[in-house]
N, CA and C of each residue as an Amber inpcrd file, in Angstrom:
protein
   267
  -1.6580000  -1.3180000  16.9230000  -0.3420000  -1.7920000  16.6010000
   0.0800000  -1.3100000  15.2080000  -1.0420000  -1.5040000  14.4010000
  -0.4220000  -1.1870000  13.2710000  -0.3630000   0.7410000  13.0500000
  -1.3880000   1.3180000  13.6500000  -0.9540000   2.8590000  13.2760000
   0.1600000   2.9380000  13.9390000   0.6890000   2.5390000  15.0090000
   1.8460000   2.9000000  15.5100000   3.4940000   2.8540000  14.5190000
   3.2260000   1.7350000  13.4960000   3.9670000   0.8170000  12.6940000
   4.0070000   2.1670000  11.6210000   2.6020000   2.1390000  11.1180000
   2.9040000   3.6090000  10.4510000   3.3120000   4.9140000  10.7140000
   2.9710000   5.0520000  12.1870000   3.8940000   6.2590000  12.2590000
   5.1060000   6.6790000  12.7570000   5.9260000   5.6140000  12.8680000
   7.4980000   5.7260000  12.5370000   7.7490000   5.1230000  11.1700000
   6.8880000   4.8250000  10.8640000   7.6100000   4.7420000   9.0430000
   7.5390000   6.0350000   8.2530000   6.5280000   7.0490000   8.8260000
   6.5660000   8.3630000   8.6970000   7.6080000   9.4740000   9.0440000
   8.0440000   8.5750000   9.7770000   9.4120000   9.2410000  10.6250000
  10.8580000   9.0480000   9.8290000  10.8450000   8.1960000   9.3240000
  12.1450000   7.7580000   8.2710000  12.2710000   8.5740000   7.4460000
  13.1490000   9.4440000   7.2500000  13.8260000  10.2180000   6.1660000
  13.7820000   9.5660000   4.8010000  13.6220000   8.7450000   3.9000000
  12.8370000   8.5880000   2.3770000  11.5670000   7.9320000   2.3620000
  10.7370000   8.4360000   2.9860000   9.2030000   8.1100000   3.3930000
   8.9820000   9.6550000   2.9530000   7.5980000   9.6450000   1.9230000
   7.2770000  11.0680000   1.7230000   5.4890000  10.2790000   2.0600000
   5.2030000  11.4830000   3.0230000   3.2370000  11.1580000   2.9520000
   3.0240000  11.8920000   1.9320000   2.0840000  11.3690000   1.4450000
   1.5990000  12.2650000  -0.1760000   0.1220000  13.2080000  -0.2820000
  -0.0690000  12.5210000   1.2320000  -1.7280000  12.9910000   1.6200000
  -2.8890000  11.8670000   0.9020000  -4.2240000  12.5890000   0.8570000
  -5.3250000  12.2340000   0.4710000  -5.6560000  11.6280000  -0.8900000
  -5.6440000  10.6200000  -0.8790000  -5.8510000   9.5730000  -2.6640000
  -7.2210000   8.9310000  -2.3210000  -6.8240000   8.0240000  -3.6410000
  -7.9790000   7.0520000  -3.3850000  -7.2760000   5.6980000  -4.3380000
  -7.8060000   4.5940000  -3.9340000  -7.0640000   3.6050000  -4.9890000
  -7.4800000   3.1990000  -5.8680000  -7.0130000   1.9350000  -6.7850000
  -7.3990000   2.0400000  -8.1800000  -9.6270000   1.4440000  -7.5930000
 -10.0570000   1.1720000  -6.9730000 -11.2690000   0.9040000  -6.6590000
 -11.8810000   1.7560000  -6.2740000 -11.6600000   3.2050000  -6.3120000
 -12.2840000   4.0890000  -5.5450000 -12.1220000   4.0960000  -4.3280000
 -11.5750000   3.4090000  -3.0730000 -11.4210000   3.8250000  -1.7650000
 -10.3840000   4.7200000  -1.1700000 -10.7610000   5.5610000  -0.5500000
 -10.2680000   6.8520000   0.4670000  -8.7700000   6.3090000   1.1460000
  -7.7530000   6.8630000   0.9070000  -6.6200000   6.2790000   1.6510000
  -6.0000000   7.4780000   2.0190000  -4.6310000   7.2940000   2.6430000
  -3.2940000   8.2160000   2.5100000  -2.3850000   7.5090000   1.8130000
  -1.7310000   8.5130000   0.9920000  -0.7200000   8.0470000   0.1970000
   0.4850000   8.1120000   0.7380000   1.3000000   7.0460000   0.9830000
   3.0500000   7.1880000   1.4980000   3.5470000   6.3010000   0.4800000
   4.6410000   7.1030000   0.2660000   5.8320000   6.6270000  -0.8630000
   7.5710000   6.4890000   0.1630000   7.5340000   5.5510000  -0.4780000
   9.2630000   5.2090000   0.0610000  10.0030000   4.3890000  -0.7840000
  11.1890000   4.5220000  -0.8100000  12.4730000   3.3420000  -1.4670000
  12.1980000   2.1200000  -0.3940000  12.2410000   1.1620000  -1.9630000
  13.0180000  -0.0180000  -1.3990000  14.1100000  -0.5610000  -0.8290000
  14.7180000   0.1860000  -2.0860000  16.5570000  -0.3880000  -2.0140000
  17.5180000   0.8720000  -1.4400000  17.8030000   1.4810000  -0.8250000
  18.3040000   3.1120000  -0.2050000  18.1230000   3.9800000  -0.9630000
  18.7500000   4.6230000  -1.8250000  18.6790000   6.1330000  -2.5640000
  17.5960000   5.2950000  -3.9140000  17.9850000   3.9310000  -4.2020000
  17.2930000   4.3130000  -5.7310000  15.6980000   3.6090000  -5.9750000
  15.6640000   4.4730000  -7.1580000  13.9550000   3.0450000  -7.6460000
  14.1740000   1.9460000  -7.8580000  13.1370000   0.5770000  -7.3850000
  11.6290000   1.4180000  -7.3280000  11.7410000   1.8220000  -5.9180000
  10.5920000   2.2850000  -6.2150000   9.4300000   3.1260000  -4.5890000
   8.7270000   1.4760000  -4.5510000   8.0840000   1.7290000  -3.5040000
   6.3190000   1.8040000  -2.7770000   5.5580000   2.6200000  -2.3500000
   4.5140000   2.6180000  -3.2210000   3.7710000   3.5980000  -2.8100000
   1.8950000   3.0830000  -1.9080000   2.3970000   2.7530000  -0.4930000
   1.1570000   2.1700000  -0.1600000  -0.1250000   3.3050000  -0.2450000
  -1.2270000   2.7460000  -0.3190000  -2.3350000   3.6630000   0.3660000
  -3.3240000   2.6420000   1.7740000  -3.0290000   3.7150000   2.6520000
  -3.1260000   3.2750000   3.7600000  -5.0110000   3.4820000   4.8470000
  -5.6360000   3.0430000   4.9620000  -6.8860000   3.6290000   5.1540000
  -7.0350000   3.8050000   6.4460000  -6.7550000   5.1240000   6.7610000
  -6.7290000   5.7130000   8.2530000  -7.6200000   5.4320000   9.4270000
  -8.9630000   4.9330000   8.8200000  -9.8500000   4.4950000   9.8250000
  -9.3320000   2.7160000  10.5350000  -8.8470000   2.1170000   9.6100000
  -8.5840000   0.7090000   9.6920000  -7.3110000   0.0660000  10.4300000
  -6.2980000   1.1140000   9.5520000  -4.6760000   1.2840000   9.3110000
  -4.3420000  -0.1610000   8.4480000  -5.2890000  -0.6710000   7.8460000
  -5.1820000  -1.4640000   6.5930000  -4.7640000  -0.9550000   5.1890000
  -4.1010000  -1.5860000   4.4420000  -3.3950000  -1.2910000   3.2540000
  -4.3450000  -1.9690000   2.1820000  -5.0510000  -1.1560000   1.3280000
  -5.7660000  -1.7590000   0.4230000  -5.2000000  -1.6300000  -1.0920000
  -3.9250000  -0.9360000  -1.0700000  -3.3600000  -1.0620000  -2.6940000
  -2.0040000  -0.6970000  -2.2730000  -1.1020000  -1.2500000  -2.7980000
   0.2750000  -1.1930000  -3.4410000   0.6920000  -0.7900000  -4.8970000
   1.6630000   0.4890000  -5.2480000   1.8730000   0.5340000  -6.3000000
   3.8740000   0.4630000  -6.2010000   3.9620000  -0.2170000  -7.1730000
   5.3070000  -0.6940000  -7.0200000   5.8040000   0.1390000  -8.3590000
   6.6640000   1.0440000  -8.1940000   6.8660000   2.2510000  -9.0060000
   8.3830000   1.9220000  -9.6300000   8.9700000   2.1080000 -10.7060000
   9.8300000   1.9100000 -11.4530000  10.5840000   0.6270000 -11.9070000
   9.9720000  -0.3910000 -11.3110000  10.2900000  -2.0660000 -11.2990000
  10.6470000  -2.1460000 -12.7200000  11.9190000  -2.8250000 -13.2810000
  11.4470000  -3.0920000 -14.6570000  11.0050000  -3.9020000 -15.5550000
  10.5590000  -3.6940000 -16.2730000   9.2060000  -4.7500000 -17.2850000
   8.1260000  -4.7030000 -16.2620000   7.7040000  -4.2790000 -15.6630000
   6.3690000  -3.8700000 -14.5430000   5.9650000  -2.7410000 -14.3670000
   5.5730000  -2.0170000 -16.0070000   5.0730000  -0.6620000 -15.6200000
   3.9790000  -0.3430000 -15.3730000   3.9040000   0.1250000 -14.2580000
   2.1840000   0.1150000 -13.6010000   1.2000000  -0.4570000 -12.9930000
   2.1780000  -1.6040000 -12.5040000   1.6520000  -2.9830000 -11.6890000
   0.7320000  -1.7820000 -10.2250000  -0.1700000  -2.9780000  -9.7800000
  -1.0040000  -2.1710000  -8.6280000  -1.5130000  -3.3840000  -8.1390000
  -0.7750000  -3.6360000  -6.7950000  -1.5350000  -4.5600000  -5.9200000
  -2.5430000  -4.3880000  -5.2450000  -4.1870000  -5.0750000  -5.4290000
  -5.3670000  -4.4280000  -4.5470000  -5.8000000  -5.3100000  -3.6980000
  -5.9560000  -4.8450000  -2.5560000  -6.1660000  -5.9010000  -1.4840000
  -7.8520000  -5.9210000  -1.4620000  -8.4320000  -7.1930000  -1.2290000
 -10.0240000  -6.8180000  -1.8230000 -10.5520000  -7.2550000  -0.5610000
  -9.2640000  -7.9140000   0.3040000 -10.1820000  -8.1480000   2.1480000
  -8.8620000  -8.9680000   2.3290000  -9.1300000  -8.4780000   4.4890000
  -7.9560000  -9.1670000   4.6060000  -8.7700000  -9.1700000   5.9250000
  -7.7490000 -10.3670000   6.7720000  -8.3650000 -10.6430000   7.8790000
  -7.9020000 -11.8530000   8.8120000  -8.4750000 -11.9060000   9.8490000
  -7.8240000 -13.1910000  10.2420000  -8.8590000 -14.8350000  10.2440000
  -8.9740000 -15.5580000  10.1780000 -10.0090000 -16.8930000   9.4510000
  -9.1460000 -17.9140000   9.4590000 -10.1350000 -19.0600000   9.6000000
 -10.1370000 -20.3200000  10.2640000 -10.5600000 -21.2930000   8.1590000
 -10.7430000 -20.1060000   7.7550000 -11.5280000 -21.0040000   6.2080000
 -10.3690000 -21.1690000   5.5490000 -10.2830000 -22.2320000   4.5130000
  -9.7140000 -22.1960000   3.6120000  -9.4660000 -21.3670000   2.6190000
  -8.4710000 -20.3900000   1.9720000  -8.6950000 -19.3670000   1.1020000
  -9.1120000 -19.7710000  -0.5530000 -10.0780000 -19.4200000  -0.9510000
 -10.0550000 -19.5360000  -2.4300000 -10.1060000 -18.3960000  -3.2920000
  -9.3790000 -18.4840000  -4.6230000  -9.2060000 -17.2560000  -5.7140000
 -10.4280000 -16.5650000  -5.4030000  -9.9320000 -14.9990000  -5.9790000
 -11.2380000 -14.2620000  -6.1450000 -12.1860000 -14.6230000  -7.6260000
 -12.9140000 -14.1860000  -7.0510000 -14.3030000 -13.9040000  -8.7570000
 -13.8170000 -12.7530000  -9.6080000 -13.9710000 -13.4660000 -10.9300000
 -13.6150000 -11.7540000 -11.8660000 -14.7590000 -11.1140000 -11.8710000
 -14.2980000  -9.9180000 -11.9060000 -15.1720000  -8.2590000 -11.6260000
 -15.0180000  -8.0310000 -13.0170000
C-alpha cells in the first residue's frame, strides 16, 4: 500500500527523486523532495527506505526560524503498548 502511495507521489510534477542518501543516523534511503504550499518554500524532503517503504527522516527545508530541523523516526509500528519518550543517545 504504501509503495504504491509513493509511486504516484513520484508522478506529481513538483516531486523531484533525488536518488540514493542516507539519513542523519546513517540509514540507506531514497531521497524525494516536494513543496508544501504550490510553487513556494518550504520543501519536504522525505527519505524513504525502499525495502520497507517506511520513512525514517524528514527534512523540512526553508521553514522560518527552523533552519535545519530533521525529523528521525527511530521505529514505527503498529502496538497494543503504551508509548513512552525515547532514551537520549
Amino acid at each position: 500500500m504504501r509503495s504504491a502511495a509513493y509511486r504516484a507521489l513520484a508522478t506529481l510534477p513538483a516531486v523531484r527523486v533525488e536518488g540514493l542518501t542516507t539519513d542523519p543516523r546513517g540509514r540507506p534511503g531514497v531521497a524525494v523532495t516536494f513543496l508544501i504550499q504550490g510553487d513556494r518554500t518550504p520543501r519536504i524532503r522525505l527519505i524513504i527506505d525502499p525495502g520497507t517503504s517506511k520513512v525514517p527522516a524528514a527534512d523540512f527545508i526553508g521553514l522560518p526560524d527552523e533552519d535545519g530541523r530533521v525529523n528521525v523516526v527511530l521505529e514505527s509500528g503498529w502496538t497494543d503498548t503504551k508509548p513512552s519518550p525515547p532514551s537520549a543517545e
